[in-house]
Biopython code that builds the backbone (N, CA, C, O; Angstrom):
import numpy as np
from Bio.PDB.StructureBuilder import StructureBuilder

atoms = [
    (1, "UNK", "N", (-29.406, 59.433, 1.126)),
    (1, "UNK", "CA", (-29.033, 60.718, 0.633)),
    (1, "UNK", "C", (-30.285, 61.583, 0.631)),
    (1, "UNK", "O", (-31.420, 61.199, 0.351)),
    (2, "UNK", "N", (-29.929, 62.738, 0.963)),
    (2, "UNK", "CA", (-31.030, 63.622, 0.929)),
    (2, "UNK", "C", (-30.462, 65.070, 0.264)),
    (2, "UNK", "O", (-29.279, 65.188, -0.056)),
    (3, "UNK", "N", (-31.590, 66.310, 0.072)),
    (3, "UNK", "CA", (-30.930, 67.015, -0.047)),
    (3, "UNK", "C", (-31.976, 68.586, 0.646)),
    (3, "UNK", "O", (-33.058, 68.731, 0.077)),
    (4, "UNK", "N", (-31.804, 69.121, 1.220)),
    (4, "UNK", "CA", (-31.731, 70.340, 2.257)),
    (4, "UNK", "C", (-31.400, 71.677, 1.179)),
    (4, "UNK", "O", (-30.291, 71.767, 0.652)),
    (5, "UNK", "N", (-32.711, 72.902, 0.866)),
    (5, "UNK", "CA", (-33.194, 73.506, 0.408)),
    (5, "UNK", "C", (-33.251, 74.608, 1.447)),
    (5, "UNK", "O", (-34.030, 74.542, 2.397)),
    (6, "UNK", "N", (-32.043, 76.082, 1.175)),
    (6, "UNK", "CA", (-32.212, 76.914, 2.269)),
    (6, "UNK", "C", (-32.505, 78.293, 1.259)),
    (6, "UNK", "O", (-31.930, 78.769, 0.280)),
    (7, "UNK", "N", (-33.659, 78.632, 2.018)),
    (7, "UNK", "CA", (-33.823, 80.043, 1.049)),
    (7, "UNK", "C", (-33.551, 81.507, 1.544)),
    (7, "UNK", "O", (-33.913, 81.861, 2.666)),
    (8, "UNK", "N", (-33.136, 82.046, 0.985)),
    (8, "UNK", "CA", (-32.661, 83.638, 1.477)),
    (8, "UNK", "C", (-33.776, 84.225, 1.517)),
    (8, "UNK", "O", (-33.938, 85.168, 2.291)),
    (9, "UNK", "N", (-34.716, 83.812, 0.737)),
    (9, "UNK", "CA", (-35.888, 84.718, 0.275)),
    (9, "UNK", "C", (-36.937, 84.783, 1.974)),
    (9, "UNK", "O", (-37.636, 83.997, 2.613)),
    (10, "UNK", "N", (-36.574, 85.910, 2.071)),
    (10, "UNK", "CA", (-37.511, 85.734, 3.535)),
    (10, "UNK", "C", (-38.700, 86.661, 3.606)),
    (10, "UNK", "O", (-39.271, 86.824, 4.684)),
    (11, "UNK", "N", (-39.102, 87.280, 2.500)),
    (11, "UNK", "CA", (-40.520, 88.121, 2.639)),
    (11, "UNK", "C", (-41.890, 86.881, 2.415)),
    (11, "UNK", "O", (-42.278, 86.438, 1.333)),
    (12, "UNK", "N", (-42.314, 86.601, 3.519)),
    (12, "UNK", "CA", (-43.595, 85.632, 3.213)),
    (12, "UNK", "C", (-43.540, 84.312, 3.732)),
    (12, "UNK", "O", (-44.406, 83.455, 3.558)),
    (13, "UNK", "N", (-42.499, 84.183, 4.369)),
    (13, "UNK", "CA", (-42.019, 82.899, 4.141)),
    (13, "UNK", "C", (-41.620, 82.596, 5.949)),
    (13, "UNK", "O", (-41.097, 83.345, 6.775)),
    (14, "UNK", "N", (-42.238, 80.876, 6.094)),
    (14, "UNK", "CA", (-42.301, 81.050, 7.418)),
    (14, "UNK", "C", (-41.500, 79.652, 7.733)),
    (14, "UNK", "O", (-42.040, 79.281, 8.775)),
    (15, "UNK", "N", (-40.613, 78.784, 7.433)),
    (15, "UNK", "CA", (-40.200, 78.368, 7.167)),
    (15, "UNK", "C", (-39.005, 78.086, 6.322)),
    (15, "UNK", "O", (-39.157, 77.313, 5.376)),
    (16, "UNK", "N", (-37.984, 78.547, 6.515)),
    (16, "UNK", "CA", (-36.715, 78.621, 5.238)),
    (16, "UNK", "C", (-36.018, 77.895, 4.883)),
    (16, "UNK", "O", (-35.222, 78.115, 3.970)),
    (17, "UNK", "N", (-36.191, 76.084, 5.935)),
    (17, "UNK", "CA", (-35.219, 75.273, 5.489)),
    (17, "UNK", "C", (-36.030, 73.928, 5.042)),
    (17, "UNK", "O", (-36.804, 73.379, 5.826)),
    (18, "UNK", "N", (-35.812, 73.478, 3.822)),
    (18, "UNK", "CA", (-37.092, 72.872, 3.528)),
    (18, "UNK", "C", (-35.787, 71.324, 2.540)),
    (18, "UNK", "O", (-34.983, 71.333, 1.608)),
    (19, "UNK", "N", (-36.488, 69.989, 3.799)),
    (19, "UNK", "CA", (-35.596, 68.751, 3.496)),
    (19, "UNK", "C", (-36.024, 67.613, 2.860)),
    (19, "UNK", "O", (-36.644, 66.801, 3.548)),
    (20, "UNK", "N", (-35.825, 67.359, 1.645)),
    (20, "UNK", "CA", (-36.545, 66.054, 0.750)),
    (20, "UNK", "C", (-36.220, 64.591, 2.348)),
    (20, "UNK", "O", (-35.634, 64.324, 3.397)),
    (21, "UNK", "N", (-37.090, 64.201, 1.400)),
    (21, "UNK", "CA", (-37.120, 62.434, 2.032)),
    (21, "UNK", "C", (-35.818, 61.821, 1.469)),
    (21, "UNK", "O", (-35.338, 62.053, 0.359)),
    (22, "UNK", "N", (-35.285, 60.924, 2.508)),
    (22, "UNK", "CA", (-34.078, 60.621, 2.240)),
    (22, "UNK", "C", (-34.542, 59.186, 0.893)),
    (22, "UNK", "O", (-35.490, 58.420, 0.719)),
    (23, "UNK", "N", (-33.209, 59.482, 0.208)),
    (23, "UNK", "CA", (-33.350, 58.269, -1.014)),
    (23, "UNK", "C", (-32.215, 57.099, -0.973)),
    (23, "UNK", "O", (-31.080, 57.437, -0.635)),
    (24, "UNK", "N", (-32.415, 56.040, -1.230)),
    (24, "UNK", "CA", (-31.937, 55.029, -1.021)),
    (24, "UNK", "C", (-30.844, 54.832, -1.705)),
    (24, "UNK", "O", (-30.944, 55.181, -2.881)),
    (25, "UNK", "N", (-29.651, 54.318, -1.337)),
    (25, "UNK", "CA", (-28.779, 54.460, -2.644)),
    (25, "UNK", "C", (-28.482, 53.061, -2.816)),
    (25, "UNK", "O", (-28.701, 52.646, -1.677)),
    (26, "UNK", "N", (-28.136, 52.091, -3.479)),
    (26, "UNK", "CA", (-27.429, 51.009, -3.968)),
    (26, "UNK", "C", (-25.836, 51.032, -4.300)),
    (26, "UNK", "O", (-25.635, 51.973, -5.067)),
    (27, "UNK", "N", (-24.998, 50.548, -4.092)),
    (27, "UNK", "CA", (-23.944, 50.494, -4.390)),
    (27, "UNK", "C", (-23.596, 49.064, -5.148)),
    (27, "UNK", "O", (-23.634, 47.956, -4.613)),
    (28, "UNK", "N", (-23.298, 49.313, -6.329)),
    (28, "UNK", "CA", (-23.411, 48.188, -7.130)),
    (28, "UNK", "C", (-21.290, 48.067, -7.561)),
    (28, "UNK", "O", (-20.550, 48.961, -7.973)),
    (29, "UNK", "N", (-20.905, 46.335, -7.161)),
    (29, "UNK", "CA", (-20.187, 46.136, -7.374)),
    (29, "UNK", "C", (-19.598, 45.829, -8.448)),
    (29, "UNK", "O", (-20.119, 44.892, -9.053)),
    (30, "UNK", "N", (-18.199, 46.532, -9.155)),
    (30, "UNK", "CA", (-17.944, 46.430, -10.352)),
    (30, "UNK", "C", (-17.631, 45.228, -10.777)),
    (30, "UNK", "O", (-16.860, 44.504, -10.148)),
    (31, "UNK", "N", (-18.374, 44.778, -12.244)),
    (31, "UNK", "CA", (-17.735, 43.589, -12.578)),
    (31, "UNK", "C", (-17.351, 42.917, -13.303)),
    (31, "UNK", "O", (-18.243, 42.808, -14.145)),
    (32, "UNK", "N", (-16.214, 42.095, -13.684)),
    (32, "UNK", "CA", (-15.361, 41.556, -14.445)),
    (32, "UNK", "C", (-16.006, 41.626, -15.447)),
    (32, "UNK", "O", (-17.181, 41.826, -15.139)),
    (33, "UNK", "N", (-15.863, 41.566, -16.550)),
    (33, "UNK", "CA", (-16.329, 41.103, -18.486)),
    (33, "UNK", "C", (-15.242, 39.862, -18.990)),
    (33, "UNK", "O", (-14.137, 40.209, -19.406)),
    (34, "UNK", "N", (-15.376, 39.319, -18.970)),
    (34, "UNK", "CA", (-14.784, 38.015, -20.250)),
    (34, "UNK", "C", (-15.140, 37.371, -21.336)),
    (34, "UNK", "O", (-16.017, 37.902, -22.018)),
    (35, "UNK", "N", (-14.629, 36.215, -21.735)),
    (35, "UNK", "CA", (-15.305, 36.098, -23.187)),
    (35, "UNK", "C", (-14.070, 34.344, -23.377)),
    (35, "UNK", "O", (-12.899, 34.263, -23.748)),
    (36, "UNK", "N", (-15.112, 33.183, -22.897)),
    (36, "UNK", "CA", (-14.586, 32.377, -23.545)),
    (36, "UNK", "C", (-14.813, 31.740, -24.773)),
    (36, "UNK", "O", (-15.756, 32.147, -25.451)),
    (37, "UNK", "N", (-13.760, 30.333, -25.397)),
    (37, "UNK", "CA", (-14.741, 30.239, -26.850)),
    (37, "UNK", "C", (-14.428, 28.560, -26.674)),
    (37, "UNK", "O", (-13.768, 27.885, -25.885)),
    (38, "UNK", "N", (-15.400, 28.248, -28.024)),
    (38, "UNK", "CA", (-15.246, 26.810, -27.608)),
    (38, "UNK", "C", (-15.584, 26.846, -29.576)),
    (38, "UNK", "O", (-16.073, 27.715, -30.298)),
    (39, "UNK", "N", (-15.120, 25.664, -29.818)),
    (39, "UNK", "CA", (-15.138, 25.073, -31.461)),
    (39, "UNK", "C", (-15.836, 23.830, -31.533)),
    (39, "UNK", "O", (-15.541, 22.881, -30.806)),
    (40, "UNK", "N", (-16.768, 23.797, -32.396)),
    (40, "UNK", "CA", (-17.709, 22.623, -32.755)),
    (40, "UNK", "C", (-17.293, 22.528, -34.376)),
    (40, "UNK", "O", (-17.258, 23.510, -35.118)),
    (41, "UNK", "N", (-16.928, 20.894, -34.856)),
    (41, "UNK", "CA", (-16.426, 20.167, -33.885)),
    (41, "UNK", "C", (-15.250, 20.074, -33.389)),
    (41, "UNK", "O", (-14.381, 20.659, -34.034)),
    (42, "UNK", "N", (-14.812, 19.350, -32.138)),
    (42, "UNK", "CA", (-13.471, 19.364, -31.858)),
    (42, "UNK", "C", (-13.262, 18.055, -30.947)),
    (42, "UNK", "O", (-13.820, 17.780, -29.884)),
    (43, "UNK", "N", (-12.375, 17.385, -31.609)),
    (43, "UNK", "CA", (-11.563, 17.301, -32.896)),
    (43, "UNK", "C", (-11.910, 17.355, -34.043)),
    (43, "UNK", "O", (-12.835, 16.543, -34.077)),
    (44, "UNK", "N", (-11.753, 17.935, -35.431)),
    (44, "UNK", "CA", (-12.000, 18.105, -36.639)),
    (44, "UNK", "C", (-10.581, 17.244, -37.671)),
    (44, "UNK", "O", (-9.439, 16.825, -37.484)),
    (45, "UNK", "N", (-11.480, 17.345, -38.668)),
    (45, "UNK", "CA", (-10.400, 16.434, -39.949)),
    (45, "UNK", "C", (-9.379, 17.826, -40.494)),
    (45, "UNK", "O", (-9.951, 18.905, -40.339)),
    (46, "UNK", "N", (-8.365, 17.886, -40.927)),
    (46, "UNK", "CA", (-8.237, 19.218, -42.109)),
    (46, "UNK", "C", (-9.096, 19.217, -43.153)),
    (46, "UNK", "O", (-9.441, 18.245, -43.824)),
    (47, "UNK", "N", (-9.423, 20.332, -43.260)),
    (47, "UNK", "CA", (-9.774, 21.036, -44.449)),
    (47, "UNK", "C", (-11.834, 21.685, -44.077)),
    (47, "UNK", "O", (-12.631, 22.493, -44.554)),
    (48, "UNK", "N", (-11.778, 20.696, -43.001)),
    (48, "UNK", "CA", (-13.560, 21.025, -42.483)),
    (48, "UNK", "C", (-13.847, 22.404, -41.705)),
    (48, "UNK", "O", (-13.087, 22.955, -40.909)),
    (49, "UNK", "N", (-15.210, 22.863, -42.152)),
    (49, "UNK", "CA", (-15.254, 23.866, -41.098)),
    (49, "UNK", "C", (-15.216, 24.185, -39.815)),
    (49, "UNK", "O", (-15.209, 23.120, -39.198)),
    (50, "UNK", "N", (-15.189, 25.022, -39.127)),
    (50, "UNK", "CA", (-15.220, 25.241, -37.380)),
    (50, "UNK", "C", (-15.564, 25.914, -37.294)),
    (50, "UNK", "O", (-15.113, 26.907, -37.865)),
    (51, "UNK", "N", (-17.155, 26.003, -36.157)),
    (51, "UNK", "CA", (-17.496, 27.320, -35.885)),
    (51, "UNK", "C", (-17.239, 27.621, -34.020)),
    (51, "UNK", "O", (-17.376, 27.032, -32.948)),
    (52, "UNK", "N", (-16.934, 28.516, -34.392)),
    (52, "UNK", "CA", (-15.807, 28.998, -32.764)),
    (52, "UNK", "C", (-17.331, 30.059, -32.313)),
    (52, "UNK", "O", (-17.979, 30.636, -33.185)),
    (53, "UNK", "N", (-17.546, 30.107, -31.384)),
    (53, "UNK", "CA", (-18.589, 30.064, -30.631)),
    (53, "UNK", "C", (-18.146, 31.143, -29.431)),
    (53, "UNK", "O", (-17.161, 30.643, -28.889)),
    (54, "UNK", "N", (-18.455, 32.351, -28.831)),
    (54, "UNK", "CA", (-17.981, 32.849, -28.076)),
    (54, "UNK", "C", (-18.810, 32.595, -26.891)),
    (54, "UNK", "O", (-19.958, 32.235, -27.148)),
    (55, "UNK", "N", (-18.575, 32.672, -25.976)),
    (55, "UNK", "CA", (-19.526, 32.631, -24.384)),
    (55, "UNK", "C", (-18.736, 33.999, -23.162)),
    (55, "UNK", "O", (-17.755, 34.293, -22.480)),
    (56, "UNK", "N", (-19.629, 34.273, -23.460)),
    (56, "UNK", "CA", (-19.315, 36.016, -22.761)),
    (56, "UNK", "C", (-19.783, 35.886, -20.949)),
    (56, "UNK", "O", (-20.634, 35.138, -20.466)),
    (57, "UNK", "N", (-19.219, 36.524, -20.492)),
    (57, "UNK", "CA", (-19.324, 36.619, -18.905)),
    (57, "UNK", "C", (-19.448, 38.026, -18.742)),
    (57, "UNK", "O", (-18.425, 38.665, -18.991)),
    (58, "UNK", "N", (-20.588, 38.749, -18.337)),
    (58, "UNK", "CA", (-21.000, 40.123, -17.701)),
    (58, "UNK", "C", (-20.457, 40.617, -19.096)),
    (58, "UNK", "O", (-19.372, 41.178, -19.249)),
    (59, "UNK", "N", (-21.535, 40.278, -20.277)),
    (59, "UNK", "CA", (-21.319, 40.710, -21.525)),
    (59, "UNK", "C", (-22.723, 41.982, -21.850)),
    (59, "UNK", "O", (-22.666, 42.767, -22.796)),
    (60, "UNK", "N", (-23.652, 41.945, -21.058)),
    (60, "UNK", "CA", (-24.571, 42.557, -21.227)),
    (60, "UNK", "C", (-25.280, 42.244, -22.327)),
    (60, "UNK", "O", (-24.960, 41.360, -23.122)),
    (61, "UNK", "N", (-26.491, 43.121, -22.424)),
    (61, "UNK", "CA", (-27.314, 42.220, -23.442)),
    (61, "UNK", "C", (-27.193, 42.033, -24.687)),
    (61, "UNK", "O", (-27.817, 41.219, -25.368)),
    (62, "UNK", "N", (-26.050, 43.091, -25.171)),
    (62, "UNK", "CA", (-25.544, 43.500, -27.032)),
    (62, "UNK", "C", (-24.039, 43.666, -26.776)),
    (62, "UNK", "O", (-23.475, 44.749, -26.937)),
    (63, "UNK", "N", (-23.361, 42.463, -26.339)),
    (63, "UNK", "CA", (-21.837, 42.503, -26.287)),
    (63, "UNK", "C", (-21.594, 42.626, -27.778)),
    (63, "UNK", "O", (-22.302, 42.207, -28.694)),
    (64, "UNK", "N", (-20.363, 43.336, -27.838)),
    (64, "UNK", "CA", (-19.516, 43.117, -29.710)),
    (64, "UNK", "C", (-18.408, 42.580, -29.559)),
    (64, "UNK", "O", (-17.774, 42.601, -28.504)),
    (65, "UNK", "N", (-17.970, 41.909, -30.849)),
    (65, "UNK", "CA", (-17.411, 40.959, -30.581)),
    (65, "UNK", "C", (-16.280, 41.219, -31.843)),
    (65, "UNK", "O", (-16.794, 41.598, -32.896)),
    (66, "UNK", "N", (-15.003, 41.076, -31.844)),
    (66, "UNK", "CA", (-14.028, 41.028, -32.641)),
    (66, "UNK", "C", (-12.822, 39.649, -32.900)),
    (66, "UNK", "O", (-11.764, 39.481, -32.292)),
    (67, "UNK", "N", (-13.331, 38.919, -33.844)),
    (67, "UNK", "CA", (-12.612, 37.782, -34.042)),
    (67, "UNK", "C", (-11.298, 38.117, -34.597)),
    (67, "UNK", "O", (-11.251, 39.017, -35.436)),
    (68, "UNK", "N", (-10.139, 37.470, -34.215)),
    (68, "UNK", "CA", (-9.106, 37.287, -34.930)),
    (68, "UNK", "C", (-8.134, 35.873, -35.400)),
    (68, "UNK", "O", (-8.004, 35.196, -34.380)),
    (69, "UNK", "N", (-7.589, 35.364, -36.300)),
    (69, "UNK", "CA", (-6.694, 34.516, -36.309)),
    (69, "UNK", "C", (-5.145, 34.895, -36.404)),
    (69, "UNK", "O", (-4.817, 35.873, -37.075)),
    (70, "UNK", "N", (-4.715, 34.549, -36.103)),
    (70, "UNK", "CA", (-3.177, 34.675, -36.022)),
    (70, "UNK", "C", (-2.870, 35.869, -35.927)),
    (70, "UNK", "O", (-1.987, 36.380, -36.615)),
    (71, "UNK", "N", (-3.727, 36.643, -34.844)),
    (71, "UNK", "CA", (-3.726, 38.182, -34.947)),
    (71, "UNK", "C", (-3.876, 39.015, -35.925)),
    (71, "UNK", "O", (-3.172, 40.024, -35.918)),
    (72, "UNK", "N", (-4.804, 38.808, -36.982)),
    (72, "UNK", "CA", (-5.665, 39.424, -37.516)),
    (72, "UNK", "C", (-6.987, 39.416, -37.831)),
    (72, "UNK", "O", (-7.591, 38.355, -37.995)),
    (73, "UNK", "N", (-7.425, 40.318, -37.919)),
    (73, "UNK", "CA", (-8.936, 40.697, -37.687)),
    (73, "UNK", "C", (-9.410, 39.718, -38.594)),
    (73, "UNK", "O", (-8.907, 39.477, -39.691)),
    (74, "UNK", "N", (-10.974, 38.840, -37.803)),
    (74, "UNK", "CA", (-11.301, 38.138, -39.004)),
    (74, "UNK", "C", (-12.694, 38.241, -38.526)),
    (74, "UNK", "O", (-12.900, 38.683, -37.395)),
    (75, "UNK", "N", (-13.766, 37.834, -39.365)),
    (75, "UNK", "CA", (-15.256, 37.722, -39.134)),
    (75, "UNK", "C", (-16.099, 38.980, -38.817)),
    (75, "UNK", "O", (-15.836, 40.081, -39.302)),
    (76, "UNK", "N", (-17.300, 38.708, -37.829)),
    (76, "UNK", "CA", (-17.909, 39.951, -38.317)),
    (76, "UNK", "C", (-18.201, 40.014, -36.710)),
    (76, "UNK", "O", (-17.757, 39.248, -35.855)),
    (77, "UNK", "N", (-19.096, 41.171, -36.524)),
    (77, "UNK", "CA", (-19.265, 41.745, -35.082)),
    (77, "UNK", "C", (-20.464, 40.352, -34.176)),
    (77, "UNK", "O", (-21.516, 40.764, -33.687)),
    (78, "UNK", "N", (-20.168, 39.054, -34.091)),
    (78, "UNK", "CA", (-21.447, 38.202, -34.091)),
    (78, "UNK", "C", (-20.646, 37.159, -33.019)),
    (78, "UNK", "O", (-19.423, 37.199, -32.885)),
    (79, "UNK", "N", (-21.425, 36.322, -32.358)),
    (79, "UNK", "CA", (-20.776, 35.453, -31.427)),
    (79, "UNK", "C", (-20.509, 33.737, -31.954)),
    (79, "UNK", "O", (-20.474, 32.803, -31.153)),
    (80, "UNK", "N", (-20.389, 33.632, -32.997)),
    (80, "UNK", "CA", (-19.983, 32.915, -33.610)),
    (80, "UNK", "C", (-19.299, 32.749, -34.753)),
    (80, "UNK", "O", (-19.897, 33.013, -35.795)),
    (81, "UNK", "N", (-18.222, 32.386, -34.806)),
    (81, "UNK", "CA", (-17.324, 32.391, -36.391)),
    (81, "UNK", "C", (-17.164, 31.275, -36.920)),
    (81, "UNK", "O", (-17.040, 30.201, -36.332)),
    (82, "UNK", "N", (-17.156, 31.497, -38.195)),
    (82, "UNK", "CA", (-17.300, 29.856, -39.059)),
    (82, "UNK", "C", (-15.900, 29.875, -39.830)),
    (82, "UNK", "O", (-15.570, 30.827, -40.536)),
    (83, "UNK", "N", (-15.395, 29.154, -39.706)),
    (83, "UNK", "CA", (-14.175, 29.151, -40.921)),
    (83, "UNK", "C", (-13.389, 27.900, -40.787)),
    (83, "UNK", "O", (-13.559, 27.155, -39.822)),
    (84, "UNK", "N", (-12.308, 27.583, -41.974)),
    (84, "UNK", "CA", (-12.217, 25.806, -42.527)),
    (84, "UNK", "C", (-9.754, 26.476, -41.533)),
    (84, "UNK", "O", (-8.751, 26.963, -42.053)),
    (85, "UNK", "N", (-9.918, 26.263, -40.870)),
    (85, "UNK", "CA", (-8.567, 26.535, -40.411)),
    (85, "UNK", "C", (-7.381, 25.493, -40.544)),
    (85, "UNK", "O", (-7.905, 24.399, -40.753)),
    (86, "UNK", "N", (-6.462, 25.413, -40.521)),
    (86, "UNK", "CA", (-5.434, 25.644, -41.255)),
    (86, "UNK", "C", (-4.104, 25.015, -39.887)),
    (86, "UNK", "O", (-4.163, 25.641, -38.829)),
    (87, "UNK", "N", (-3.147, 23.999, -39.956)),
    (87, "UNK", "CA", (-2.001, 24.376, -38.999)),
    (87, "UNK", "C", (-2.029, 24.783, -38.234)),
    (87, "UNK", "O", (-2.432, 25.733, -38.906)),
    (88, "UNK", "N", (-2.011, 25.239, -37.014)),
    (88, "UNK", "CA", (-1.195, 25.974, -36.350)),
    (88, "UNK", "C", (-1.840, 27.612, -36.286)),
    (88, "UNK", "O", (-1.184, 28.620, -36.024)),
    (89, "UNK", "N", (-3.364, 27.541, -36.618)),
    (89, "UNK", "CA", (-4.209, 28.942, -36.594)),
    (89, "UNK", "C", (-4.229, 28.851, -35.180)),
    (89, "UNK", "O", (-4.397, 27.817, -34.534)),
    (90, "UNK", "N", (-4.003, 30.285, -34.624)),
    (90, "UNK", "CA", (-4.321, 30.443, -33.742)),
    (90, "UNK", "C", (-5.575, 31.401, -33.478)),
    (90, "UNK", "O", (-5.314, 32.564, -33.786)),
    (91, "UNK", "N", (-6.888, 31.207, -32.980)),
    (91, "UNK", "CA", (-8.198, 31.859, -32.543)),
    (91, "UNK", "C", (-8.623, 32.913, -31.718)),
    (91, "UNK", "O", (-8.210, 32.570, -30.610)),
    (92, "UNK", "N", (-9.129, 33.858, -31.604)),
    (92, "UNK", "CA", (-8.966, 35.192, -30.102)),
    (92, "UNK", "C", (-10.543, 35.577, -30.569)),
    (92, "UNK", "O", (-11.065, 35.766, -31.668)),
    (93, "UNK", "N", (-10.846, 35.591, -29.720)),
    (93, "UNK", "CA", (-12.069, 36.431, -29.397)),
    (93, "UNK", "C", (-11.956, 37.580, -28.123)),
    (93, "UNK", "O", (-11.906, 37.387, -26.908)),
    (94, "UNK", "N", (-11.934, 39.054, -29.037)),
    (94, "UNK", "CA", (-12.147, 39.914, -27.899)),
    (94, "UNK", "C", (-13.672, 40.485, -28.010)),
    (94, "UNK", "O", (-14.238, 40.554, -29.101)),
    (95, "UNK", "N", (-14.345, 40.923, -26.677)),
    (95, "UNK", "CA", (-15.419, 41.319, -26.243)),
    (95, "UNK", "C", (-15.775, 42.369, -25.388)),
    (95, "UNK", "O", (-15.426, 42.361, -24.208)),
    (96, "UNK", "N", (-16.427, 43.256, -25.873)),
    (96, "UNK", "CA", (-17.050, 44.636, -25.243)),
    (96, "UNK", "C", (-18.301, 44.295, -24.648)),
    (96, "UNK", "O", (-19.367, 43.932, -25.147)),
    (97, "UNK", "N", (-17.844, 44.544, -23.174)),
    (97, "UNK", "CA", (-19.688, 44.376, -22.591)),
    (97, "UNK", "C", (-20.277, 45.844, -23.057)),
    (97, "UNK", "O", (-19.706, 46.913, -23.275)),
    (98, "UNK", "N", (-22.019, 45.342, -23.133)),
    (98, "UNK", "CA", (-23.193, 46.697, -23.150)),
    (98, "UNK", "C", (-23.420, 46.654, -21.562)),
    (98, "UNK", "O", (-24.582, 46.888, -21.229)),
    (99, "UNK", "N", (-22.897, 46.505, -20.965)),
    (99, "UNK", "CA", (-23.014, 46.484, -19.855)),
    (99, "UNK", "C", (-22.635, 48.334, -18.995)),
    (99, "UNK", "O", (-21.475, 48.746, -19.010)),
    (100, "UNK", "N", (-23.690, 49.133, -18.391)),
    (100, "UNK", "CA", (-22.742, 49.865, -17.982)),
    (100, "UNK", "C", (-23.566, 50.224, -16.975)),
    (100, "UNK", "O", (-24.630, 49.610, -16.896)),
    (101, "UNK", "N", (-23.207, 51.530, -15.759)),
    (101, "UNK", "CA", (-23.926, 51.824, -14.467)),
    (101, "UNK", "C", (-24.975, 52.733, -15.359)),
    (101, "UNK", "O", (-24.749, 53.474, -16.315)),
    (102, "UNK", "N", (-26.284, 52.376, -14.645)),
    (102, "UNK", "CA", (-27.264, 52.814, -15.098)),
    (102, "UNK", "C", (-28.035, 53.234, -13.267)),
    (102, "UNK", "O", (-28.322, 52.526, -12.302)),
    (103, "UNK", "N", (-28.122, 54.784, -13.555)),
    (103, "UNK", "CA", (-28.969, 55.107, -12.027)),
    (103, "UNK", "C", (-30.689, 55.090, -12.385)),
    (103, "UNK", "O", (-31.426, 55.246, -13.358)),
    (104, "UNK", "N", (-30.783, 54.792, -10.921)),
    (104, "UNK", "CA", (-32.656, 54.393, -11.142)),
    (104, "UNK", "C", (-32.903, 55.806, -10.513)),
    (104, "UNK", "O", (-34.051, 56.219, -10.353)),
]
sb = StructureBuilder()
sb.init_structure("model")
sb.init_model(0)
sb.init_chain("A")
sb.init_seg("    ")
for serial, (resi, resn, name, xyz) in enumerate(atoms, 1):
    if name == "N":
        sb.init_residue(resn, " ", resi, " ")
    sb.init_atom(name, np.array(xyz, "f"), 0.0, 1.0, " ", f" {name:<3s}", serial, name[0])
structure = sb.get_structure()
């Protein structure tokens, strides 16, 4: 990419079309974000704790993180959740990459 500078201004001027050096471009491919989880320990006894552990894919360097059980919001913005679960809880980790296009 370049860009080409034409001036009207013609008193003085001996030269009117004036062309930068061409610049390189990158084309950077978009990409997926996910967010798996895994529980330590597992298998567990009832009534013990579990900490559910998130592992992020193209999470960037300050992913956030929103835990839920049984579809409601639980824990705090952090990649690991601790809690003593119950039956039939069901676990979700959703995840926001910091990930975004940044031009050089």
């Amino acid at each position: 990419m370049s860009c080409v500078l034409t001036s009207f201004y013609t008193f003085c001027t001996t030269n009117n079309l004036a062309t930068t050096k061409a610049v390189p471009m990158t084309v950077i491919n978009n990409l997926t974000a996910g967010v798996s989880i895994s529980a330590v320990p597992n298998p567990f006894c009832s009534g013990s704790k579990v900490n559910c552990s998130a592992i992020p894919t193209n999470g960037g360097f300050t992913p956030s993180y929103q835990w839920k059980v049984n579809g409601v919001n639980a824990g705090t913005n952090a990649s690991i959740y601790s809690f003593v679960p119950v039956q039939g809880d069901i676990v979700q980790c959703a995840m926001n990459s910091s990930l975004s296009l940044h031009h050089q």
